[in-house]
N, C-alpha and C positions, 0 to 999 in steps of 0.2 A: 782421661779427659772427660769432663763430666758432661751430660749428654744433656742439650737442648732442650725444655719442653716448653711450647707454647704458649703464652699468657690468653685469657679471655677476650683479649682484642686482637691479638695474633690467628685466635682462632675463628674468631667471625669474620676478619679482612680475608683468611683463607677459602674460605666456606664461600662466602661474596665472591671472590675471583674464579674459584672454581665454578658457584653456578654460571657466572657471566660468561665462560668461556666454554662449558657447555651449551649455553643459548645459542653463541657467536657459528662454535662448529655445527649445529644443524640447519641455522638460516644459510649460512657460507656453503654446505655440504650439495645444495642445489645446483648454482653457477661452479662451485669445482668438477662436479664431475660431468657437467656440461661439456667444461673447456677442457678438463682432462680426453673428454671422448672424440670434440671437435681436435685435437693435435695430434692424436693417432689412430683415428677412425679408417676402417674401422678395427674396435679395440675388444678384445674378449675384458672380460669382469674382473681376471688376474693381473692381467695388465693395467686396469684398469685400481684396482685396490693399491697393486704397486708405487702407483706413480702417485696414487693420492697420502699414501703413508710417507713414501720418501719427501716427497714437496711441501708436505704441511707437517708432518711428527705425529701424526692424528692416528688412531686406532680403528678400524672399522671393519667388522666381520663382514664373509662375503656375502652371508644373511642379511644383514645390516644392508650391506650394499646391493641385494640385488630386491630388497624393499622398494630401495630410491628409486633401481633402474625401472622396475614393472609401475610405478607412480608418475616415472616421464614419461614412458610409455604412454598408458592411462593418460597421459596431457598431451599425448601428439610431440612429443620434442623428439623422442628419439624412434628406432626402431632397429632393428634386429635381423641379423640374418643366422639363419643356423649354418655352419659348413663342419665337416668333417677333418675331426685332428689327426695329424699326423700319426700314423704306427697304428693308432688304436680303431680308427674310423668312428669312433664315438662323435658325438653332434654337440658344437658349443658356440654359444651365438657369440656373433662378432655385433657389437654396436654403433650406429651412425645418428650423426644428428641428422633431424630432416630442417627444412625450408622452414617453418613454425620453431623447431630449437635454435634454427643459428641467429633466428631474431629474438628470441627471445633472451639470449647469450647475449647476444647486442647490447640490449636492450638493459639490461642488468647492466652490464659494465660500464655502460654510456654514463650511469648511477652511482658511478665507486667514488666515493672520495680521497682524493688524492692529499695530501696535508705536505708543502713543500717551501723553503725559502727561496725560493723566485718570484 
């Protein structure tokens, strides 16, 4: 079976949809892991990387993700407790929103456009 290749407009609608959905996952990647933190707060990073890969298909190292975390931080939305893991006693912070993130979660979402036949 002879194998597919892309014509010149095949590959700029590609290119277009790729960046736009690059764009889409880092403005979105704010309120996700908001609400990912607000529903099982509080949440270590892995739990947290977890549920954000299974519920959107999204890729994000926990480099990546613990950029975002220390930049909520940094904005007062979230904060951090260290506690000790099981077996090992190593220290890993569990995350919470504060007072400031769960309105500012609000506050996003109050924002979402909804698109529906009703």
């Amino acid at each position: 079976m002879p194998v597919h290749r892309p014509n010149e407009d095949e590959e700029w609608l590609d290119a277009r949809i790729e960046s736009w959905v690059e764009t889409y996952k880092k403005s979105m990647l704010t309120p996700a892991i908001l609400a990912l933190i607000a529903e099982h707060q509080p949440a270590g990073i892995a739990a947290i990387t977890d549920a954000l890969t299974q519920r959107t298909g999204w890729q994000i190292t926990e480099r990546g993700l613990y950029r975002n975390v220390k930049r909520l931080q940094d904005s007062g939305f979230i904060t951090n407790t260290d506690v000790s893991a099981p077996r090992t006693g190593a220290k890993r912070k569990e995350l919470s929103l504060t007072t400031l993130g769960e309105q500012f979660l609000a506050g996003i979402t109050d924002n979402f456009i909804e698109l529906s036949d009703d």
